[in-house]
Biopython code that builds the backbone (N, CA, C, O; Angstrom):
import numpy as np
from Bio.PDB.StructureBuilder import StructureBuilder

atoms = [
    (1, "UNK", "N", (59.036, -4.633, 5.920)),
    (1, "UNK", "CA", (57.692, -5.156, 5.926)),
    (1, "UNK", "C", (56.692, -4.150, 5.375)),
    (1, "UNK", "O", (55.562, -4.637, 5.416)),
    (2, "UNK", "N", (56.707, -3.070, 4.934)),
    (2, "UNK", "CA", (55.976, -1.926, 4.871)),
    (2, "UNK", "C", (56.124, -1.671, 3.207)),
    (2, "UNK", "O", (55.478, -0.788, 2.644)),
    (3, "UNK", "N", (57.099, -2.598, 2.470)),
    (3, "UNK", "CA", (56.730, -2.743, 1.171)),
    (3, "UNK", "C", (56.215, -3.552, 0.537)),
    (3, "UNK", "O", (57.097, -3.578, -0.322)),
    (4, "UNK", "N", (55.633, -4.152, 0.255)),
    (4, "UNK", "CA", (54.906, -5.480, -0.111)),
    (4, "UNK", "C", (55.976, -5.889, -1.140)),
    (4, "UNK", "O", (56.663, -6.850, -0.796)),
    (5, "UNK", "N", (56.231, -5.369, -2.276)),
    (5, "UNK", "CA", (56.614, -6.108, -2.951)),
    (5, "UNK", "C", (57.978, -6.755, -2.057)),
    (5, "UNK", "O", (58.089, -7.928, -1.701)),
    (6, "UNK", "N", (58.681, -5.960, -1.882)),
    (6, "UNK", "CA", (59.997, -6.595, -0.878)),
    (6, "UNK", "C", (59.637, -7.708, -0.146)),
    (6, "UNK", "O", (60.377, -8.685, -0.034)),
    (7, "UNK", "N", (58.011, -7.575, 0.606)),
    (7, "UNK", "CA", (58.221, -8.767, 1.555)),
    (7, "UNK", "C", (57.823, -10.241, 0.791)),
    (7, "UNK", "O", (58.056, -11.447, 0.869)),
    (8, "UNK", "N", (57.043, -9.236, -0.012)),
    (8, "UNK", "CA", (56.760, -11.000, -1.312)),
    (8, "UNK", "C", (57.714, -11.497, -1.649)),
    (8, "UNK", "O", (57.726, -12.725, -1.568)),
    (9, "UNK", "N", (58.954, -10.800, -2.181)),
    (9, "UNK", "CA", (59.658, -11.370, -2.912)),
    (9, "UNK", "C", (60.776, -12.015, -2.005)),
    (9, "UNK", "O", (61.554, -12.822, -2.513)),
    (10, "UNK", "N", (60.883, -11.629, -0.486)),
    (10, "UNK", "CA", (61.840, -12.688, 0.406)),
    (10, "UNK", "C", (60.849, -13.901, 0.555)),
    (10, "UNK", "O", (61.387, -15.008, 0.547)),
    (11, "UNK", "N", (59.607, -13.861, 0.676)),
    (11, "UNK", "CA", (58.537, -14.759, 1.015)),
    (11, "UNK", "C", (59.099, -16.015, 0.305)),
    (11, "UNK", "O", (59.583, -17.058, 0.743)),
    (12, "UNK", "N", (58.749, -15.314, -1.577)),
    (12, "UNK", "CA", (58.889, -16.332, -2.074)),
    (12, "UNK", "C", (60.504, -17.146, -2.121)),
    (12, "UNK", "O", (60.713, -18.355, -2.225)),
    (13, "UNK", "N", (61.449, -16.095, -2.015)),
    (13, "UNK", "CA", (62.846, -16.441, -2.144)),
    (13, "UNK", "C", (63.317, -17.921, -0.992)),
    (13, "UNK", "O", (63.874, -19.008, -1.137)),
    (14, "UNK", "N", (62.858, -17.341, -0.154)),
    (14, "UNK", "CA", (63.551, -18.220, 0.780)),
    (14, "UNK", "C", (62.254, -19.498, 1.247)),
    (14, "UNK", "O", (62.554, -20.539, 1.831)),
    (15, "UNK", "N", (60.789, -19.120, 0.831)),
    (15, "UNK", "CA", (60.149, -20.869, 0.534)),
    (15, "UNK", "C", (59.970, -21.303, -0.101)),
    (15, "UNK", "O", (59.309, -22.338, -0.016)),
    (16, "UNK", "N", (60.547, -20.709, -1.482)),
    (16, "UNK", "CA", (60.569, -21.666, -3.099)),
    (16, "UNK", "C", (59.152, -22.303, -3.501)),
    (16, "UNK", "O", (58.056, -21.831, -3.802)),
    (17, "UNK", "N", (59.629, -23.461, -3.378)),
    (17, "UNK", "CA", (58.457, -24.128, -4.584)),
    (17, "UNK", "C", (57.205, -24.064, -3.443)),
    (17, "UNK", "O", (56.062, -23.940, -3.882)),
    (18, "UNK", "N", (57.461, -24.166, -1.670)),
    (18, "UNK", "CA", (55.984, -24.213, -1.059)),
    (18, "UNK", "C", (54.998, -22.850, -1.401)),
    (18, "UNK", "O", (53.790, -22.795, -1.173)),
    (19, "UNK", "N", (55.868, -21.723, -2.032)),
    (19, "UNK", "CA", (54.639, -21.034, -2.819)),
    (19, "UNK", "C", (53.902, -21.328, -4.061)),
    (19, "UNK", "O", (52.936, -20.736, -4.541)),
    (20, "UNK", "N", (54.614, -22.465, -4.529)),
    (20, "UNK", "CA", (53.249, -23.062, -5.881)),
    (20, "UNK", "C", (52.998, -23.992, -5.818)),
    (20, "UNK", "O", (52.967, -24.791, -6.753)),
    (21, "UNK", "N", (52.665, -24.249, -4.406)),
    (21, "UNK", "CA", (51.620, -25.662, -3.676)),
    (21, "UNK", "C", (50.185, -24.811, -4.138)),
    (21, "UNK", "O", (50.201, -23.580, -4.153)),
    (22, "UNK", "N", (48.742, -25.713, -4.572)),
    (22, "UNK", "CA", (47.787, -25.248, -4.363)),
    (22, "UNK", "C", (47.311, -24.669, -2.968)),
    (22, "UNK", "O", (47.402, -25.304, -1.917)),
    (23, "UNK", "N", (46.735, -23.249, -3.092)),
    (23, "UNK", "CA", (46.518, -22.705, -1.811)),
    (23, "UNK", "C", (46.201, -23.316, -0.606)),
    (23, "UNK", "O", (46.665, -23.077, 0.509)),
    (24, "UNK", "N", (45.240, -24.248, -0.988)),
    (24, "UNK", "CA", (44.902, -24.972, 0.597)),
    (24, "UNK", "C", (46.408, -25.782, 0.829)),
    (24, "UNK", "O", (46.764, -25.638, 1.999)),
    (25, "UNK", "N", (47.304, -26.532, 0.083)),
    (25, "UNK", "CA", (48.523, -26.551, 0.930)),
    (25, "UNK", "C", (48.813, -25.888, 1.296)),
    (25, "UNK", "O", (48.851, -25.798, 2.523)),
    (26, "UNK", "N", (49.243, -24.908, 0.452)),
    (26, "UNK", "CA", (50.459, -24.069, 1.177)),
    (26, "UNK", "C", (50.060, -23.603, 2.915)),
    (26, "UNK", "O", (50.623, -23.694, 4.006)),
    (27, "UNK", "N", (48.936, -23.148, 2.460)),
    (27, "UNK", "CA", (48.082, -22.372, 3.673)),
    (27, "UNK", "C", (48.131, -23.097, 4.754)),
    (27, "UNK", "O", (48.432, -22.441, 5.751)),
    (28, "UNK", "N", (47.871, -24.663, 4.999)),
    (28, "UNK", "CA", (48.523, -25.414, 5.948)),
    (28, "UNK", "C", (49.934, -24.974, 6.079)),
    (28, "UNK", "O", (50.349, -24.131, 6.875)),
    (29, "UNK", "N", (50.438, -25.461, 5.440)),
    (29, "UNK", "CA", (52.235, -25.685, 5.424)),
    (29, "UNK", "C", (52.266, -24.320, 6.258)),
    (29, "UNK", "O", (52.339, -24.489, 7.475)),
    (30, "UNK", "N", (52.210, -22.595, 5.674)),
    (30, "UNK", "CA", (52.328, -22.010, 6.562)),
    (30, "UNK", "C", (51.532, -21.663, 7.603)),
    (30, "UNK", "O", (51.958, -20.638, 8.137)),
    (31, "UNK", "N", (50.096, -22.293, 8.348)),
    (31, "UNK", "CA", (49.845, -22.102, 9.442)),
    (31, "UNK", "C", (50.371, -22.999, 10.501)),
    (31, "UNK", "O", (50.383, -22.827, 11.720)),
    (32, "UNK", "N", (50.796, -23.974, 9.800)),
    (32, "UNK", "CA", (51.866, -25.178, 10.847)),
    (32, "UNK", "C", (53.137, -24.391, 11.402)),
    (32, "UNK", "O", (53.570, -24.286, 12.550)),
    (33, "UNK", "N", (53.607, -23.843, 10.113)),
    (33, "UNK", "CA", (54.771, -23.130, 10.609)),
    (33, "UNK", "C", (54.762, -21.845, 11.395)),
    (33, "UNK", "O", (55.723, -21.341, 11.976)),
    (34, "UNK", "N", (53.517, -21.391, 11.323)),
    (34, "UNK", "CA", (53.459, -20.023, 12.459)),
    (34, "UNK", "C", (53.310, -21.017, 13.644)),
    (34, "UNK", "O", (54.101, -21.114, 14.582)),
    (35, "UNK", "N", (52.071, -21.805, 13.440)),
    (35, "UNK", "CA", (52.009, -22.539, 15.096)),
    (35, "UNK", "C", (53.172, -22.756, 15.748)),
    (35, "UNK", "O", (53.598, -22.151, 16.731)),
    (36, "UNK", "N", (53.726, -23.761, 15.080)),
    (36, "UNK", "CA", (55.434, -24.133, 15.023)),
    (36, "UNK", "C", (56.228, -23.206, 16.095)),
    (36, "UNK", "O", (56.839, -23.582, 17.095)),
    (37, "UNK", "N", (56.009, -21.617, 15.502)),
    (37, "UNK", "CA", (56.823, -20.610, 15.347)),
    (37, "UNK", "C", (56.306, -20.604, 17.324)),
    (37, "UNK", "O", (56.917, -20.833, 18.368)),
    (38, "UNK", "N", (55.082, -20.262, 17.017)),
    (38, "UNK", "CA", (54.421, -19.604, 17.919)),
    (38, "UNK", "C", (54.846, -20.257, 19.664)),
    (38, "UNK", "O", (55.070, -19.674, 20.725)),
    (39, "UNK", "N", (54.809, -21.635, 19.295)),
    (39, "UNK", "CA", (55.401, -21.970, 20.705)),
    (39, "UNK", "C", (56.521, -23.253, 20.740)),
    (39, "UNK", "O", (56.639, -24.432, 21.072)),
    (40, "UNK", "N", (57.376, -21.908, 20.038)),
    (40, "UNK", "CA", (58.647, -22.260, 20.516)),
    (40, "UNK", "C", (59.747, -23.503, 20.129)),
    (40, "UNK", "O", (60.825, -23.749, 20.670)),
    (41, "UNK", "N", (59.064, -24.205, 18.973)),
    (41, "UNK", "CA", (59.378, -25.289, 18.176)),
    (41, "UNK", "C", (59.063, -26.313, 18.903)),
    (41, "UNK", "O", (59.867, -27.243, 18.834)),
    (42, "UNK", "N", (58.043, -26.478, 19.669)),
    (42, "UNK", "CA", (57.768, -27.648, 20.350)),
    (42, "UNK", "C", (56.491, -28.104, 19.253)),
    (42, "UNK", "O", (55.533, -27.383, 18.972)),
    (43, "UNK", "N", (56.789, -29.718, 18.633)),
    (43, "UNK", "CA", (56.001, -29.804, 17.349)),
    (43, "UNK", "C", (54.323, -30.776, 18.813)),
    (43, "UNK", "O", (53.178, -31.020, 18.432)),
    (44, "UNK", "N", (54.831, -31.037, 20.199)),
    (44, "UNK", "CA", (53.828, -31.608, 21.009)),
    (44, "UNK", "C", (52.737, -30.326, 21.116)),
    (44, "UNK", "O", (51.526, -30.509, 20.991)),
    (45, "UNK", "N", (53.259, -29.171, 21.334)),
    (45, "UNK", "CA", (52.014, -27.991, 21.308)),
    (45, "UNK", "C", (51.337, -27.661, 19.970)),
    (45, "UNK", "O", (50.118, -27.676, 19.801)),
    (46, "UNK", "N", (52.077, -27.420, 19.218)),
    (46, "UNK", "CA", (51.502, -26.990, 17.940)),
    (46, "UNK", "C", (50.723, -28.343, 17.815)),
    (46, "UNK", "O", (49.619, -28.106, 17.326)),
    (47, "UNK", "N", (50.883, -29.579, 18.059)),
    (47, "UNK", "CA", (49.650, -30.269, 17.599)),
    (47, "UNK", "C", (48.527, -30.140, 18.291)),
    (47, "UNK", "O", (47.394, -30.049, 17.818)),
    (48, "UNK", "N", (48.888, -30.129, 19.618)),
    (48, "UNK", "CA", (47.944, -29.400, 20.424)),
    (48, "UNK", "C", (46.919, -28.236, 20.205)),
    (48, "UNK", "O", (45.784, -28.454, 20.629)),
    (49, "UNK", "N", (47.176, -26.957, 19.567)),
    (49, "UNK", "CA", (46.842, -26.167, 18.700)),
    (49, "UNK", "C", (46.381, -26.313, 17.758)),
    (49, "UNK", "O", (45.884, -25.309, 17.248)),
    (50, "UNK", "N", (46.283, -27.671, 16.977)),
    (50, "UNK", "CA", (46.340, -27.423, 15.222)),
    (50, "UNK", "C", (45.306, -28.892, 15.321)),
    (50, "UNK", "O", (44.776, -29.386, 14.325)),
    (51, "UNK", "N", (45.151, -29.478, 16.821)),
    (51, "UNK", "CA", (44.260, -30.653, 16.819)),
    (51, "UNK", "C", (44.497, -31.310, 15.613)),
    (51, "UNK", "O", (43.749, -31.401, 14.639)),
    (52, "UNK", "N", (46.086, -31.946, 15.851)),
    (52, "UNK", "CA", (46.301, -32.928, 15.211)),
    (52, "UNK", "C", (47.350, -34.004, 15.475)),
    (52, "UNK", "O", (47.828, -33.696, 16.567)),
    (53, "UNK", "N", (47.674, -34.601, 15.237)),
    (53, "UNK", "CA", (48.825, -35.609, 16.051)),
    (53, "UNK", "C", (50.357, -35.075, 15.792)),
    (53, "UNK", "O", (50.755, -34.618, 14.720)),
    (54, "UNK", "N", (51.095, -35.217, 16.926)),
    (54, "UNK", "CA", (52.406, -34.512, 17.056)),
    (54, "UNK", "C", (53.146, -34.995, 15.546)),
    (54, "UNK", "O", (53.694, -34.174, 14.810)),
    (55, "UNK", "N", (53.089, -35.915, 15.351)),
    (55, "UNK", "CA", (53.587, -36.924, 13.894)),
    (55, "UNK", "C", (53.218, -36.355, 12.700)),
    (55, "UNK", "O", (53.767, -36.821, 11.701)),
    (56, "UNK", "N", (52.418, -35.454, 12.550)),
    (56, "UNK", "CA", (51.789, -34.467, 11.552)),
    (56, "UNK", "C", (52.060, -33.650, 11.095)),
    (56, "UNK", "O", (51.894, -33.358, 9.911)),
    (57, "UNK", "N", (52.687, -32.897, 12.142)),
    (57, "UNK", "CA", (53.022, -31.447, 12.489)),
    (57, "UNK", "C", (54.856, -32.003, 12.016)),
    (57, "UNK", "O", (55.339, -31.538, 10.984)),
    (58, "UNK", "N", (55.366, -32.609, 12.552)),
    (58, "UNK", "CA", (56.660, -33.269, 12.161)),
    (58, "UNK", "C", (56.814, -33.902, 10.278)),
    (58, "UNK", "O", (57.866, -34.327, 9.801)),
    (59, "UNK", "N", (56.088, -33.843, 9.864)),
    (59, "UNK", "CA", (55.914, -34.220, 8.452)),
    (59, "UNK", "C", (55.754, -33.221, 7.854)),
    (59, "UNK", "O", (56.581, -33.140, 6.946)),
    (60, "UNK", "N", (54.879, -32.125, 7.913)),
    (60, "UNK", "CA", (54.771, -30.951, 7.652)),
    (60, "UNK", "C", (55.876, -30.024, 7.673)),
    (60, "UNK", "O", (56.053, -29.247, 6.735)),
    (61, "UNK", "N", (56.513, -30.051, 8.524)),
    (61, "UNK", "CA", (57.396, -29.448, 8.586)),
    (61, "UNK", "C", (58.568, -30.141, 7.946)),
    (61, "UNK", "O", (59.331, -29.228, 7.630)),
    (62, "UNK", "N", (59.030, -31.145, 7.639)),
    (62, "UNK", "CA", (59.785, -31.785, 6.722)),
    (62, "UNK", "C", (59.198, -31.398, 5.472)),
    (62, "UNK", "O", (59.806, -30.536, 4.836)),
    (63, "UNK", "N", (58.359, -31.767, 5.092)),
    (63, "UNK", "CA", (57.263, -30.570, 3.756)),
    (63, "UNK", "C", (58.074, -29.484, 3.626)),
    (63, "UNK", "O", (58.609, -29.361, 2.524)),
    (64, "UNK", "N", (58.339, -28.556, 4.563)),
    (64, "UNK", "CA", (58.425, -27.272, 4.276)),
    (64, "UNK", "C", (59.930, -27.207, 3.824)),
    (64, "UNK", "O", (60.463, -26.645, 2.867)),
    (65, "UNK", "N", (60.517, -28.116, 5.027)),
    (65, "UNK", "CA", (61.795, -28.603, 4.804)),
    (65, "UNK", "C", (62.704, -28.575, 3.362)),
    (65, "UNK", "O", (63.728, -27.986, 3.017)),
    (66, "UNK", "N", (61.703, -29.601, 2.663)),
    (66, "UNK", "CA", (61.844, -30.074, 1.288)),
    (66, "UNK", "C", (61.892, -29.112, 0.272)),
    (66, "UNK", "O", (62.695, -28.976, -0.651)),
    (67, "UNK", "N", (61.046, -28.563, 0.545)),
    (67, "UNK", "CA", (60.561, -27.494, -0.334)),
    (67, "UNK", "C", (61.490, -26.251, -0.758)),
    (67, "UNK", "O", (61.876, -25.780, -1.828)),
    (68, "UNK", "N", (61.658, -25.956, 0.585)),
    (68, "UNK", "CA", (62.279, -24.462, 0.981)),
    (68, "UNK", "C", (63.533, -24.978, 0.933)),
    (68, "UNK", "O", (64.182, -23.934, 1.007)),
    (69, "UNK", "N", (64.606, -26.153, 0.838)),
    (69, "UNK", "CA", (65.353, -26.096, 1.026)),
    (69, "UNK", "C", (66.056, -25.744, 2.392)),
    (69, "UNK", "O", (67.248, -26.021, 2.528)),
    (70, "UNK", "N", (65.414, -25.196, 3.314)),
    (70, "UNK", "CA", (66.165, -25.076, 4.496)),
    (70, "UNK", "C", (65.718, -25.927, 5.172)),
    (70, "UNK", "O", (64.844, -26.709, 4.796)),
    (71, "UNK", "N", (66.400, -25.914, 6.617)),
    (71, "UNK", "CA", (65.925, -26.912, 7.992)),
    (71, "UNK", "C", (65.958, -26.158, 9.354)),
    (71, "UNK", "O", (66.807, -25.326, 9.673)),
    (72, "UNK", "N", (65.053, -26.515, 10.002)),
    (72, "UNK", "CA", (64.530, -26.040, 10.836)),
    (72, "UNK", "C", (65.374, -26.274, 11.917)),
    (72, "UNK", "O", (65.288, -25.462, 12.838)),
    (73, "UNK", "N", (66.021, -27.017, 12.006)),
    (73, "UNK", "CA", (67.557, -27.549, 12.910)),
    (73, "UNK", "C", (68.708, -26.239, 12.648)),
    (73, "UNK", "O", (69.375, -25.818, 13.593)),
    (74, "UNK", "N", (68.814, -25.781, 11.532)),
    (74, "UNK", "CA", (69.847, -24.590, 11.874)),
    (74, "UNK", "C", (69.615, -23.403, 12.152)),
    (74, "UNK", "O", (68.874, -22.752, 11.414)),
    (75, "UNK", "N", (69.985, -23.039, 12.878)),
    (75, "UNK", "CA", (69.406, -21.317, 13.423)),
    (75, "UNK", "C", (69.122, -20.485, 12.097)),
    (75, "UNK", "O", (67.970, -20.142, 11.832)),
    (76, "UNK", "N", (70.018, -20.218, 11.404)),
    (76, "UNK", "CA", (69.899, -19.399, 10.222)),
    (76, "UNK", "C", (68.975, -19.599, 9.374)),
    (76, "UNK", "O", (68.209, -18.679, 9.086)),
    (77, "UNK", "N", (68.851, -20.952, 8.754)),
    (77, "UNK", "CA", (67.645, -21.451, 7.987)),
    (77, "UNK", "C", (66.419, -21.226, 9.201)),
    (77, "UNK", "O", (65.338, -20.734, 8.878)),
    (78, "UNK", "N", (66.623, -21.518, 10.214)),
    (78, "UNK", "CA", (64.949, -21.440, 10.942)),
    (78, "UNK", "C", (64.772, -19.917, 10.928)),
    (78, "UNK", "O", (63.740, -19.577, 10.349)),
    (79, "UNK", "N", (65.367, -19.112, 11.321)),
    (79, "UNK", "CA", (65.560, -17.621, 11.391)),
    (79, "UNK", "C", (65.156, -17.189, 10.153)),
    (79, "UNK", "O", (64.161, -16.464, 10.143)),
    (80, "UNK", "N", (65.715, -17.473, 9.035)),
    (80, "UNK", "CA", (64.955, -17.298, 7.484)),
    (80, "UNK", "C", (63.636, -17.406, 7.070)),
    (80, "UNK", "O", (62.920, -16.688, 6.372)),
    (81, "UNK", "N", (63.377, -19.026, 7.963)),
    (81, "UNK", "CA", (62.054, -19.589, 7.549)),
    (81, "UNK", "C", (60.989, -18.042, 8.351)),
    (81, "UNK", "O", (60.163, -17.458, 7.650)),
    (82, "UNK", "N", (61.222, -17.655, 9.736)),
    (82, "UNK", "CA", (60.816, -16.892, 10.368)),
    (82, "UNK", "C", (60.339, -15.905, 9.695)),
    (82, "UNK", "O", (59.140, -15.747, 9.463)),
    (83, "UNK", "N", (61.226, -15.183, 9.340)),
    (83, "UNK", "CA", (60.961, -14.054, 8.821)),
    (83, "UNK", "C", (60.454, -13.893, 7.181)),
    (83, "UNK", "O", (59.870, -12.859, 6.858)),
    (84, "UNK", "N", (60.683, -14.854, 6.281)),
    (84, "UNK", "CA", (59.896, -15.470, 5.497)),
    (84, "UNK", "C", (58.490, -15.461, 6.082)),
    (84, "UNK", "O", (57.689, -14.562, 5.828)),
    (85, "UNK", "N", (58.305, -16.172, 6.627)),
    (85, "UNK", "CA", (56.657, -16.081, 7.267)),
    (85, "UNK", "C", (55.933, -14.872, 7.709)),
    (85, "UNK", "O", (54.822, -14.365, 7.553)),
    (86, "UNK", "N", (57.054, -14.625, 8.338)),
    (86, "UNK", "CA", (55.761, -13.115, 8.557)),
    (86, "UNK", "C", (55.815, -11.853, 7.775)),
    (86, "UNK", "O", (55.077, -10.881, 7.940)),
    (87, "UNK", "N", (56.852, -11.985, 6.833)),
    (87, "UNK", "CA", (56.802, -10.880, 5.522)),
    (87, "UNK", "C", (55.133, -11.529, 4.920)),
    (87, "UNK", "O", (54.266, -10.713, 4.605)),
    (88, "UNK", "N", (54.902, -12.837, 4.839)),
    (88, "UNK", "CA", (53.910, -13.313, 3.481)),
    (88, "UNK", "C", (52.889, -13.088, 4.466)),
    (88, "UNK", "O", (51.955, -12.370, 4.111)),
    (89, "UNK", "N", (52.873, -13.640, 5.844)),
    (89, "UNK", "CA", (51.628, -13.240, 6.865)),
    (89, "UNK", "C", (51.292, -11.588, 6.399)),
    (89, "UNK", "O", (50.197, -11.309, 5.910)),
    (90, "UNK", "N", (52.209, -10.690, 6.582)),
    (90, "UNK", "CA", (51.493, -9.512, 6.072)),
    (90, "UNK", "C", (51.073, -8.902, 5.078)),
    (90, "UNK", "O", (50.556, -7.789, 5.170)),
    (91, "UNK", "N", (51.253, -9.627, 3.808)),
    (91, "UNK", "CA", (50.534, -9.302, 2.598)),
    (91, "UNK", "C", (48.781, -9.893, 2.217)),
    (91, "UNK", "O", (48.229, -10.993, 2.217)),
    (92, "UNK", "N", (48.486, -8.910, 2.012)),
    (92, "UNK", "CA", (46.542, -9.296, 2.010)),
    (92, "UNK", "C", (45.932, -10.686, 1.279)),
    (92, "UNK", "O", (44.932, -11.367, 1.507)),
    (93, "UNK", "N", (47.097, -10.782, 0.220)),
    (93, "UNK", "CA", (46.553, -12.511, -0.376)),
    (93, "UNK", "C", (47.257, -13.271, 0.276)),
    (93, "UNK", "O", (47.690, -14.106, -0.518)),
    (94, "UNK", "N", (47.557, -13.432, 1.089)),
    (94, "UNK", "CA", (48.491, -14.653, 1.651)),
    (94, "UNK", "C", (47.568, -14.925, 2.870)),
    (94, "UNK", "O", (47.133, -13.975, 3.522)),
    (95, "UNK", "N", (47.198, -16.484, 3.253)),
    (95, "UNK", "CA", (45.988, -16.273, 4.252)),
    (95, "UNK", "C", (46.790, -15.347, 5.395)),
    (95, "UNK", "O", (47.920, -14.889, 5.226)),
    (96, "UNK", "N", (45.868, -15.146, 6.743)),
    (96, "UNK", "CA", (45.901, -14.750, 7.854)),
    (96, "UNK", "C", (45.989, -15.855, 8.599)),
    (96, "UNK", "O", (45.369, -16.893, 8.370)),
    (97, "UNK", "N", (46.841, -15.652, 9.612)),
    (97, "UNK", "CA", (47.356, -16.457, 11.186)),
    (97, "UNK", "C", (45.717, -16.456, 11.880)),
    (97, "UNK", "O", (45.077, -15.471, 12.250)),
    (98, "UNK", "N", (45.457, -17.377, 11.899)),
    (98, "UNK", "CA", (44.183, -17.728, 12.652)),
    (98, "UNK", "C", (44.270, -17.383, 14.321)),
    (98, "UNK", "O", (43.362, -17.065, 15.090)),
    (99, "UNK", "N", (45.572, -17.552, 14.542)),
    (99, "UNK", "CA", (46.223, -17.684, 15.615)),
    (99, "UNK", "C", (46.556, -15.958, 16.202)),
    (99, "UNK", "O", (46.571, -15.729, 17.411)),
    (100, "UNK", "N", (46.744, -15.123, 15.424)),
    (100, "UNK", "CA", (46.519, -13.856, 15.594)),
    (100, "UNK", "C", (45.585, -13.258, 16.403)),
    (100, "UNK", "O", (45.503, -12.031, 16.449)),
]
sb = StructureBuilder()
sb.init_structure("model")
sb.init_model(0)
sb.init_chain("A")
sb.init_seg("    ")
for serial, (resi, resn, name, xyz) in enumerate(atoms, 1):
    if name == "N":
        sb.init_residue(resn, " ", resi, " ")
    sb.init_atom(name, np.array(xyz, "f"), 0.0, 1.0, " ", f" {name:<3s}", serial, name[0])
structure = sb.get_structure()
């Protein structure tokens, strides 16, 4: 995490095309997925959090799904998606976790 370029380049590796969504997507896509992250894959809190309907947050994340090629159902792909996220959370152009 302490090299940027390294963490960009797993960022982009393992969420593919959701890095050349226009920014305000993506920037959803990954603050859903920190929320997501944040408690515990329950998509009823994160809507809770993200004041939006649980059905939202479940689409979104199929979004990311799509995108990235992985699924959030297998440990390894979710574990990827994970750490994917917070390599790009710590680079200065990539928004900030509101939630931080």
């Amino acid at each position: 995490m302490s090299a940027p370029s390294t963490a960009s380049r797993i960022g982009h590796q393992v969420l593919g095309e959701l890095m050349d969504l226009p920014e305000a997507q993506r920037d959803q896509l990954l603050h859903t997925m920190s929320t997501y992250f944040r408690v515990d894959g329950s998509a009823e809190k994160a809507a809770k959090l993200l004041f939006c309907h649980a059905n939202t947050v479940r689409y979104r994340l199929r979004r990311i799904e799509q995108l990235s090629g992985r699924s959030f159902e297998r440990r390894l792909d979710s574990a990827e998606l994970y750490i994917a996220l917070q390599a790009l959370l710590r680079l200065p152009e990539v928004v900030r976790d509101p939630l931080e």
